[in-house]
Structures are given as structure tokens and as C-alpha cells.
C-alpha positions in Angstrom: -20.9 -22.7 -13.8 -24.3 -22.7 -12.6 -27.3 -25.5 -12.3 -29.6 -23.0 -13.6 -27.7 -22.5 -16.7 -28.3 -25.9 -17.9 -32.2 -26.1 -17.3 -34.0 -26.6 -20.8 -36.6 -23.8 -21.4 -38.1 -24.7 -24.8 -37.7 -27.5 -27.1 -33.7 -28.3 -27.8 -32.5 -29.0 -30.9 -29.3 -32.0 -30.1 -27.7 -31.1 -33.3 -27.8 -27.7 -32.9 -25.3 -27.9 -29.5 -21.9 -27.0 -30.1 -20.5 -25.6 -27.4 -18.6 -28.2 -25.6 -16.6 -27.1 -22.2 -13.8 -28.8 -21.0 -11.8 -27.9 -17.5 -8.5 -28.3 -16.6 -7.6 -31.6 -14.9 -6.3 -30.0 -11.3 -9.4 -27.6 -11.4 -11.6 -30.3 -11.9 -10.1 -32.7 -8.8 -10.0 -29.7 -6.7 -13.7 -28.9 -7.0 -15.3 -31.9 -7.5 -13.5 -33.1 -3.4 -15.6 -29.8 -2.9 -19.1 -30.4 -4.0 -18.3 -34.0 -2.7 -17.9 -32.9 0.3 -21.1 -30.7 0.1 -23.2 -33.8 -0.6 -22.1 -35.2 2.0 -23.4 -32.5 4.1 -26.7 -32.5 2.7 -26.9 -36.4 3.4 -26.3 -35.9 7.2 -28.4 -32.9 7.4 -30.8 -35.7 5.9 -30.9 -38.2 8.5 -33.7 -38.5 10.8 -35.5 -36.8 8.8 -38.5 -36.5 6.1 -35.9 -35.2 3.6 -35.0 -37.6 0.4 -34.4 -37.4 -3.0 -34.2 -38.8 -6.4 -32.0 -38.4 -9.3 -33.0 -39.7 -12.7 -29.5 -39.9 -14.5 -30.3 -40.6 -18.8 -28.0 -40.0 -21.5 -26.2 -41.1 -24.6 -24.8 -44.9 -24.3 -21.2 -43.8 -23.5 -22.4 -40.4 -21.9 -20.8 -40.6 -18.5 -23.8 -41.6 -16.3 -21.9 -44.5 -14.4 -18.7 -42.0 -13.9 -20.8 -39.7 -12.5 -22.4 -42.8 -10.2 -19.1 -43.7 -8.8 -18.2 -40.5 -8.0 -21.3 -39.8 -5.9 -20.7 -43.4 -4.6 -16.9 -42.2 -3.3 -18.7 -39.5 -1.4 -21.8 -40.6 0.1 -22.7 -42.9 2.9 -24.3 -46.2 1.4 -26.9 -46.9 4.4 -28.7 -44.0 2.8 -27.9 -43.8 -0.7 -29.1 -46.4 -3.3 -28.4 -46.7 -6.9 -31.2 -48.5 -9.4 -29.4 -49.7 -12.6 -32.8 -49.7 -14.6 -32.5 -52.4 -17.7 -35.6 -53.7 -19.7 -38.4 -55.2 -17.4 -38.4 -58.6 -16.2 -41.2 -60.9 -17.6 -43.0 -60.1 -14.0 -42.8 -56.2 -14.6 -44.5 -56.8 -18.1 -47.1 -57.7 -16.8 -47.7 -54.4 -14.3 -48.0 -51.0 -15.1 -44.3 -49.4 -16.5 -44.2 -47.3 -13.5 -45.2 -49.7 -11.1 -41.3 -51.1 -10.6 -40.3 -47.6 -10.1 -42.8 -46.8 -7.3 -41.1 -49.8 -5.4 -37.9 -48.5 -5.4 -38.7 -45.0 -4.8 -36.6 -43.5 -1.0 -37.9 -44.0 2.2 -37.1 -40.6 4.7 -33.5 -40.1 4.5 -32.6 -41.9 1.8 -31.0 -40.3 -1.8 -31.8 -42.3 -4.8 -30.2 -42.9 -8.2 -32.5 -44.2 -11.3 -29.6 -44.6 -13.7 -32.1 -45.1 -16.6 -35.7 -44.7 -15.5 -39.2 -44.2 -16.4 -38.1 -42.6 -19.3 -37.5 -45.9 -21.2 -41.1 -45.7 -22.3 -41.0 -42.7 -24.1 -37.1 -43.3 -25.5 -36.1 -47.0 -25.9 -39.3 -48.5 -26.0 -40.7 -45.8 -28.3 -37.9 -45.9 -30.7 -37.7 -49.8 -30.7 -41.2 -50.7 -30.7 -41.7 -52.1 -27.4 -44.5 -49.9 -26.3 -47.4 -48.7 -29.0 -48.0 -45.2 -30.5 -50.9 -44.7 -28.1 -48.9 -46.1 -25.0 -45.7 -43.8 -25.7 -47.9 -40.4 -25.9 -49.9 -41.1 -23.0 -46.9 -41.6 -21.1 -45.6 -37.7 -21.1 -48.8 -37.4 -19.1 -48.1 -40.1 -16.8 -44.9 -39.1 -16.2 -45.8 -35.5 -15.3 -48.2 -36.9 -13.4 -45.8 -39.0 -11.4 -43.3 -36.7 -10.9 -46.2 -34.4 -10.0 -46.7 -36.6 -6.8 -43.5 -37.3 -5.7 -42.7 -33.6 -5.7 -46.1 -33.1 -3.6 -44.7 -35.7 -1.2 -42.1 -33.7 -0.1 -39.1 -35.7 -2.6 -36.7 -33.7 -4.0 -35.9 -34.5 -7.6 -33.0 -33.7 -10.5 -33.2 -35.1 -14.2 -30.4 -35.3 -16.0 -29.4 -35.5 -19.3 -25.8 -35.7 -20.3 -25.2 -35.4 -24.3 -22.7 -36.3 -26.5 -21.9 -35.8 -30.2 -21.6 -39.0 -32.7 -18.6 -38.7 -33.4 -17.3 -39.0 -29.3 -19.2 -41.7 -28.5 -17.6 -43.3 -31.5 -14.4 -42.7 -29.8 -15.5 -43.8 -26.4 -17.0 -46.9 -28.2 -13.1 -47.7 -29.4 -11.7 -47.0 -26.0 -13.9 -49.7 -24.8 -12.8 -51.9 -27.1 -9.6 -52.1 -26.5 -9.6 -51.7 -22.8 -10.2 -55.3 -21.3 -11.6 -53.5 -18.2 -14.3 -51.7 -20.0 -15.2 -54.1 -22.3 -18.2 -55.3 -20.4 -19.7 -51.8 -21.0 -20.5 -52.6 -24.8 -23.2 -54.6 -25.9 -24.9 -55.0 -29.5 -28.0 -53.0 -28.2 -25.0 -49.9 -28.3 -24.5 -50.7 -31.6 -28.1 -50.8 -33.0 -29.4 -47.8 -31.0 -26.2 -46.0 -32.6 -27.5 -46.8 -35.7 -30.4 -45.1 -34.9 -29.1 -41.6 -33.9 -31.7 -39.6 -35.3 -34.7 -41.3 -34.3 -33.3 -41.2 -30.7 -32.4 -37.8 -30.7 -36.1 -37.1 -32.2 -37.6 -39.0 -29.1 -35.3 -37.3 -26.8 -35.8 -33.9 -27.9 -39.9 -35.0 -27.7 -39.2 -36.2 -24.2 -37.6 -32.7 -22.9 -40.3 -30.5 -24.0 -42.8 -32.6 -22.8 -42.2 -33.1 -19.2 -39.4 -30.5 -18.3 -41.7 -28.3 -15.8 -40.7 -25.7 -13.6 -41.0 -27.9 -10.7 -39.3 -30.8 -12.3 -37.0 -29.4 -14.8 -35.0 -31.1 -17.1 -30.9 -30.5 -17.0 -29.1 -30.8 -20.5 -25.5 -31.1 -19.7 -22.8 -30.7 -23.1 -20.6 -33.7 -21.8 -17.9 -34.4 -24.4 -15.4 -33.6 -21.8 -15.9 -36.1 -18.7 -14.8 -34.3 -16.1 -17.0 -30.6 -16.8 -20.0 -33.7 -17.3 -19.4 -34.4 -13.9 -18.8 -31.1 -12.4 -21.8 -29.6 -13.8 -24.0 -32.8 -12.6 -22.6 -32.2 -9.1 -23.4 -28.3 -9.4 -27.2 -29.6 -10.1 -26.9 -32.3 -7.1 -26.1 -30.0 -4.7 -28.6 -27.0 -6.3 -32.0 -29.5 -6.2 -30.8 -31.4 -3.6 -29.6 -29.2 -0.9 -31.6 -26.2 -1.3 -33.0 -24.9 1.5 -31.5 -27.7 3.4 -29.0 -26.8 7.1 -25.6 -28.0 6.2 -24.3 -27.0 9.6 -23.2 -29.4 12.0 -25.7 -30.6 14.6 -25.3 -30.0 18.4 -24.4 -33.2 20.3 -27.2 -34.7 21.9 -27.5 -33.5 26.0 -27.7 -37.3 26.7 -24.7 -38.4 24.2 -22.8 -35.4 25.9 -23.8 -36.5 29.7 -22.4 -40.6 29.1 -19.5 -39.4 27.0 -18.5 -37.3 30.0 -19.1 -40.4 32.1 -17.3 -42.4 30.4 -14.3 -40.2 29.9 -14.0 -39.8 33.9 -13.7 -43.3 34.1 
């Protein structure tokens, strides 16, 4: 498995994708402590630093983004890793710019940052639903490039991800979530109506890849029927955009730190 194998070259076709992958439960455990132990590497290495980065997380409703949240969550250091769980705008936001409430939540140095949902409501929900025009959803492939554009400029790392289901398991995962009281919570009527509008979302979404995966900010398409490859393959892109180039070995101890810890220790 490798992050480059899931980068999206030309314009995909959803129902076209077949090829599911699963992995075996011990494989899976055994790698992802790995890779989670390799993001936490490239945190530290981090700190004190100009480093940060962004990760833009979209997908199906049922997909696997918040697994793949938590599971980042387990690993990494909270001080310096934020998660933005991006919903429709507020009444304030509508009256800004669409981009203007992702700017504000953008990382400072050091910091790695989830969008789970982003900017890309404009050309997906909001498209499909009617929430933003014809003219305001085209223009916003440019925007968006043009965004992403910047941040890139300014020295932020960034990874987009989508992870893709097929109808008929996120009819399943809809079930399991009704009958688990402790996933209940996850299901709301919007997952019923945008089910019912399969097609025109997978239109939109196949419309959003093309038109703002760029070599320098390149869109990931992940097969993610099976959770735990989902996952796996999301970490494998983590650690590819985010680490790259990046010193994972430890840093010397400070001459200072070293000098009062010796101190100390005498006493």
C-alpha cells in the first residue's frame, strides 16, 4: 500500500470502483500502532517550529472519517493537534465570505489540523441542495485552488481525502446505527435525504476531484468498504504529505537542560 497509489489523476468515475480491499484484523492493529507511532514523530519533530499542516477529511455519510479522527486522536498530542467538525454555517458566517470561517481556524506553527468536512461544502452540499447558486458553486473550484494555492505557498502542508463507499454498505452501516444505542447520535434525516440523492452527489463529487486535484494539492480517493484498510491507507497518506522531508530522529537534549539535570541529580 502506497499514498501515491490512491492520488486521482483524471476524472473518476464512483460507480466504476470495484475493487474493495480488506486486511486482516491482527495485520491491521499491528501497523496502524506503527504509523501511529510515526505521526507521532512527525508532530515532535514539529514543535518549535514553522512546520504545520492540514488535513481536509470528506466522504460518504457513514464513510469512516470520525474512525479515522479518533484514531489520529489516540496518537497525537492535543496541545498541537486540533480537529474542526465543519457543519452548515452559523447565521454570522452567512453573512462572510464561505472561506472566511476556514481561514480562522487554519494552524498556527506547529500545529496539525483536521477539517472533518470543509470548504468543500460549497461545491458538494450546498451545490446539490441549493444553498449556494449556479454561478457561486462554479466559481468556487477557482477559489478553492486559489486557496489552497496560498496555504501551500505559506509553507502548510496539506492532504485531502476522500473515503468512498458503495450504496449498498452505507445501507448497512446506516442499520448498524440503528440499532446500536451508542451510535445512534450519528444519524440524522439530512443522511437520509442526501442518500436519496446518490447520484447527484456522486456527480458533484466526481466534478469536485477533477477540478481542484492539482499536483501540489492532490486529491486521495480511498475504496473504504472495509474500515480498517480505510484507515490504514489514510494513515499511509498522513505520514506521506505530512512527514515528508521532515527529521523524525530524536533531538539532542538541550546543553542547559543537560547542565541543571546534572545538578539536580548530584543533589
Amino acid at each position: 500500500m502506497r499514498a501515491k497509489d490512491f492520488i486521482v489523476g483524471n476524472r473518476p468515475c464512483l460507480a466504476d470502483i470495484t475493487k474493495f480491499p480488506k486486511v486482516d484484523f491482527a495485520d491491521y492493529e499491528r501497523k496502524l500502532s506503527s504509523m501511529q507511532s510515526t505521526l507521532q514523530l512527525i508532530q515532535q519533530a514539529y514543535l518549535g517550529t514553522r512546520e504545520r499542516s492540514v488535513i481536509v477529511l470528506e466522504g460518504w455519510d457513514t464513510a469512516g472519517k470520525g474512525g479515522v479522527v479518533r484514531r489520529l486522536g489516540w496518537a497525537l498530542d492535543p496541545r498541537s493537534f486540533k480537529v474542526h467538525p465543519i457543519g452548515a454555517p452559523s447565521s454570522q458566517d452567512r453573512g462572510k465570505h464561505y472561506l472566511q470561517r476556514f481561514w480562522e481556524r487554519l494552524p498556527e506553527y506547529g500545529q496539525i489540523v483536521v477539517f472533518d468536512r470543509s470548504w468543500y461544502g460549497r461545491v458538494l452540499v450546498e451545490r446539490v441542495e441549493g444553498f449556494a447558486s449556479h454561478r457561486e458553486w462554479k466559481r468556487a473550484y477557482r477559489e478553492i485552488n486559489q486557496f489552497e494555492r496560498a496555504l501551500i505557498a505559506d509553507g502548510i502542508r496539506l492532504a485531502k481525502i476522500f473515503l468512498h463507499i458503495t450504496p449498498a454498505e452505507q445501507i448497512r452501516r446506516f442499520k448498524a446505527r440503528l440499532t446500536d444505542p451508542l451510535k445512534r447520535w450519528k444519524l440524522s434525516y439530512e443522511d437520509f435525504r442526501n442518500r436519496a440523492r446518490w447520484k447527484d452527489y456522486s456527480t458533484a463529487i466526481e466534478d469536485m476531484i477533477a477540478e481542484t486535484s492539482t499536483k501540489r494539492a492532490p486529491w486521495y480517493l480511498i475504496p473504504a468498504n472495509d474500515k480498517p484498510f480505510g484507515r490504514l491507507a489514510a494513515f499511509e497518506i498522513f505520514i506521506d504529505r505530512l512527514g515528508a522531508g521532515v527529521p523524525l530522529e530524536p533531538r539532542q537534549l538541550d546543553p542547559e537542560i543537560e547542565k541543571a539535570a546534572a545538578q539536580l541529580f548530584d543533589l
